[in-house]
C-alpha positions as CSV (number, residue, x, y, z in Angstrom):
1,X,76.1,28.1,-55.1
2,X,75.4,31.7,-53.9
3,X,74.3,34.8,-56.2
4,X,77.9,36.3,-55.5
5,X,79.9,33.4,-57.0
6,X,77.8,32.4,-59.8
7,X,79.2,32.4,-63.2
8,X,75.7,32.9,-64.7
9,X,72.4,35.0,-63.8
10,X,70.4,33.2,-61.2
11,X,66.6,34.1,-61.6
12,X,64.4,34.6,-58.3
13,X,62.4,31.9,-58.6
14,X,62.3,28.1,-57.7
15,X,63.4,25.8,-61.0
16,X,60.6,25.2,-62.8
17,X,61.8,21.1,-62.4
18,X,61.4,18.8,-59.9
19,X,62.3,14.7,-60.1
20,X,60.4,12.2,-58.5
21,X,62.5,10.0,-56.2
22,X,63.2,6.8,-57.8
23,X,64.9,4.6,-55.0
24,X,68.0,4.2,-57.7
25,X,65.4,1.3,-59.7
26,X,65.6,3.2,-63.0
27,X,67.7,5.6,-65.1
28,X,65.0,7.8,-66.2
29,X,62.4,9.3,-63.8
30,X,59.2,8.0,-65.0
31,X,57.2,10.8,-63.9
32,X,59.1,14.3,-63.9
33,X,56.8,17.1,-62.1
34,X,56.8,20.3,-62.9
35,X,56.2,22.9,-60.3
36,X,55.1,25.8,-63.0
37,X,56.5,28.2,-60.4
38,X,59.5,29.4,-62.3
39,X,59.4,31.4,-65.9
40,X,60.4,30.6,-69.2
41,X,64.0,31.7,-68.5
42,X,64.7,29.6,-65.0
43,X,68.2,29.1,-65.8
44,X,70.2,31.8,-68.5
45,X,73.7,30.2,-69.0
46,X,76.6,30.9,-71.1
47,X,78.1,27.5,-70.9
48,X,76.9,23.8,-69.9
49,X,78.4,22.5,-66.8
50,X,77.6,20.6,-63.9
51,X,76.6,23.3,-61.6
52,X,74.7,25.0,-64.0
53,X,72.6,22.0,-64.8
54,X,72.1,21.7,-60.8
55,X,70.5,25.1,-60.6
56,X,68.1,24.3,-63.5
57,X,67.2,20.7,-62.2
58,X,67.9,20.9,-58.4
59,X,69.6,18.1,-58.6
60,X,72.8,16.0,-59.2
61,X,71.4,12.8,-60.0
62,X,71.4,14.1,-63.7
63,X,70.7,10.6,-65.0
64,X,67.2,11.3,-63.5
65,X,66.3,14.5,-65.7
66,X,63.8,13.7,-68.5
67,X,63.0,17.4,-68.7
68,X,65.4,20.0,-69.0
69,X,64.2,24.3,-69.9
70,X,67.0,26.2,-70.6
71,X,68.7,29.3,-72.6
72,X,72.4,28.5,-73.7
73,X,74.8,30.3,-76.2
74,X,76.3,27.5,-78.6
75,X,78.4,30.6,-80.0
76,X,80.0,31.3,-77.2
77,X,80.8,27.8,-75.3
78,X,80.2,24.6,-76.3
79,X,76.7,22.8,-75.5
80,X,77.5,19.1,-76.7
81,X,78.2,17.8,-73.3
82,X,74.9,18.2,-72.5
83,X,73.6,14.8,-73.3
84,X,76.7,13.6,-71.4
85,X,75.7,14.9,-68.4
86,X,71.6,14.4,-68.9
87,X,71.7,11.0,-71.1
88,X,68.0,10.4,-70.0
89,X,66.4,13.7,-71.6
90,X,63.0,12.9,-73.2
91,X,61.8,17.0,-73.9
92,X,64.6,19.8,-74.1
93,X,63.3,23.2,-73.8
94,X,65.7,25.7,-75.4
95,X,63.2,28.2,-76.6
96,X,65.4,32.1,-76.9
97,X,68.7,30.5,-76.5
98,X,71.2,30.7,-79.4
99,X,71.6,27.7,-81.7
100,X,72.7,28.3,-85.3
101,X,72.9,24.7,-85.9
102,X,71.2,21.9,-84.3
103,X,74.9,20.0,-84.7
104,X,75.9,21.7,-81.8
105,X,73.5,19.8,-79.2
106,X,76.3,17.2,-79.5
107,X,75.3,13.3,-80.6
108,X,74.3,11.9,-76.8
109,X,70.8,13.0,-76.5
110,X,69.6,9.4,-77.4
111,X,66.4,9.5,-75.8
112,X,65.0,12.9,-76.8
113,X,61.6,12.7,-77.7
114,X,60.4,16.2,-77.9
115,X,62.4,19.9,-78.1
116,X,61.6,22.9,-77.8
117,X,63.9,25.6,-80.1
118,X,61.6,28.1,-80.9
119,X,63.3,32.2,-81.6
120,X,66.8,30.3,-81.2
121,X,68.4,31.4,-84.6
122,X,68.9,28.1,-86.0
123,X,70.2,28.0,-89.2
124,X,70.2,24.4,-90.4
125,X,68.8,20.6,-89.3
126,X,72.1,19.5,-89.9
127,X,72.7,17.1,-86.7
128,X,69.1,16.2,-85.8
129,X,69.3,12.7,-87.1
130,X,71.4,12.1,-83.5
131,X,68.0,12.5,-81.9
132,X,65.8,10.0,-83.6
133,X,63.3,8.9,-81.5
134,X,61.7,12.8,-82.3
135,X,58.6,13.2,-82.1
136,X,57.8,16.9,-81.8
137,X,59.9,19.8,-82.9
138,X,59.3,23.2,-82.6
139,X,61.6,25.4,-84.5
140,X,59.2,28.5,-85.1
141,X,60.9,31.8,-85.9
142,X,64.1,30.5,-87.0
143,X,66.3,30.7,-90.2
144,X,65.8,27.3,-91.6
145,X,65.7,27.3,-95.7
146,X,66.1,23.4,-96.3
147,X,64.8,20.2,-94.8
148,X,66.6,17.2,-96.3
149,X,67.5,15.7,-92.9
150,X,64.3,15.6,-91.4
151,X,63.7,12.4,-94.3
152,X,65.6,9.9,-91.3
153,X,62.9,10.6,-88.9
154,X,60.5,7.9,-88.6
155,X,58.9,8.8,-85.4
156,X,58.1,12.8,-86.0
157,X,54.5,13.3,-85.7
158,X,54.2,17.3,-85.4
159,X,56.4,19.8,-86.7
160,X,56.1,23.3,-86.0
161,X,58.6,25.7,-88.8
162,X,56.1,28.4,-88.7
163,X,58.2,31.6,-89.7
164,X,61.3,29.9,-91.4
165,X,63.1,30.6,-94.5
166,X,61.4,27.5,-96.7
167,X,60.9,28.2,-99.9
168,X,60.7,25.6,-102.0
169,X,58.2,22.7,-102.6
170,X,60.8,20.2,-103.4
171,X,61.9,20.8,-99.2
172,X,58.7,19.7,-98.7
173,X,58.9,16.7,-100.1
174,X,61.2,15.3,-97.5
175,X,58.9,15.5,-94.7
176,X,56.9,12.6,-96.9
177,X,59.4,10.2,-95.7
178,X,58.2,11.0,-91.9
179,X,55.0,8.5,-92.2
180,X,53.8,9.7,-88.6
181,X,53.7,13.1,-89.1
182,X,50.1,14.2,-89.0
183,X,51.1,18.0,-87.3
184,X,52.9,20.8,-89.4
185,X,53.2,24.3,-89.4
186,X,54.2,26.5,-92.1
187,X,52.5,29.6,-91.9
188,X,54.9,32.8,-92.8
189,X,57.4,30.8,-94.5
190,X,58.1,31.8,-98.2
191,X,56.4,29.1,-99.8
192,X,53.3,30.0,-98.2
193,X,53.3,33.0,-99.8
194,X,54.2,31.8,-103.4
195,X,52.1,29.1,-103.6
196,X,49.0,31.7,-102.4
197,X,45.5,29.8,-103.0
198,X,47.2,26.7,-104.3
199,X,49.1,26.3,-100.9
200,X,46.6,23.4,-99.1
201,X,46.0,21.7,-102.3
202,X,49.2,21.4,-102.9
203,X,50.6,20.2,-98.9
204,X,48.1,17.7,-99.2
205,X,49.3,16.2,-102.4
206,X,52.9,16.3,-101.1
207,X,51.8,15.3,-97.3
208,X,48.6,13.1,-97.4
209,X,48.9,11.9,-94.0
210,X,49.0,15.2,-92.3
211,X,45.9,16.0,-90.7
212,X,46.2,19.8,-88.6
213,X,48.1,22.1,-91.1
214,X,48.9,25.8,-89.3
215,X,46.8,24.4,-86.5
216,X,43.8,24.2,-88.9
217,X,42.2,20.5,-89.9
218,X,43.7,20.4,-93.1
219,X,40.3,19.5,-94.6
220,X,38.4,22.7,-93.2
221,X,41.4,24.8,-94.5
């Protein structure tokens, strides 16, 4: 795939992705590497497609890829296939790209254990109960006012929605039903500011079990 007859920007630099060699005895590559060569935007797509994935990975053995950095444009092509093609994802990396709703990621990223969708315009949660073996999401600088799906999952442990749109106490209170979650941030949402010098006292009464709030211990804050 040369510069000429790419249908997307191809960056300078190596992908920042490479997959161990797994002698076809497993699905998932135990132990991706990461050559920390490339930049934040390896790959800047418009669309998800096979060759396009192949210039972010470097390979076509896509059932291998448990690590995946991209940009892609859910406005102007659809992204669902991507867990059709990469099934085995653990950490999706989608940080700048442009996701209103987290719907569009489709309902075949089974295995997804951490993402990455920080400055990505999302909107709403609506469609991140298809991922729920979460266990870290970043969603900083977003446009996200309510929470109610987050309730489903059981394996979130951090949660990072500094700079949302949250403004109400009674979003907060769906985060209780995520036992593991010890991690959040909230700084420069709304209800930061309303609640002012009531604002710990009041997380931990909601959120016992979290222990690091705004990357503070929450019993220093």
């Amino acid at each position: 795939l040369t510069q000429k007859d790419a249908p997307f920007r191809l960056l300078p630099f190596p992908p920042d992705i490479c997959i161990d060699d797994t002698d076809n005895q497993t699905t998932i590559n135990p132990n991706p590497m990461r050559s920390g060569r490339g930049r934040s935007d390896d790959v800047i797509a418009p669309s998800v497609s096979e060759d396009i994935l192949y210039a972010a990975c470097g390979t076509r053995d896509f059932s291998s890829v448990t690590f995946l950095q991209i940009q892609l444009d859910a406005q102007e092509a659809s992204v669902a296939q991507l867990g059709q093609i990469c099934p085995n994802l653990v950490e999706l990396k989608l940080n700048k790209s442009n996701i209103p709703s987290l719907r569009d990621l489709g309902t075949h990223l089974h295995f997804l254990e951490i993402l990455w969708a920080n400055s990505c315009s999302v909107l709403s949660l609506d469609g991140i109960t298809n991922f729920p073996r979460l266990r870290e999401v970043y969603l900083a600088f977003n446009s996200i006012s309510t929470l109610p799906p987050l309730h489903s999952l059981d394996s979130l442990k951090l949660m990072d929605l500094e700079r949302n749109n949250i403004s109400d106490t009674l979003d907060l209170e769906f985060l209780g039903a995520c036992k593991q979650l010890r991690t959040l941030t909230l700084a420069r949402n709304p209800v930061h500011y309303t609640l002012g010098s009531s604002y710990v006292d009041t997380i931990k009464a909601i959120l016992p079990h979290v222990d690091l709030l705004d990357d503070i211990p929450i019993d220093v804050c």
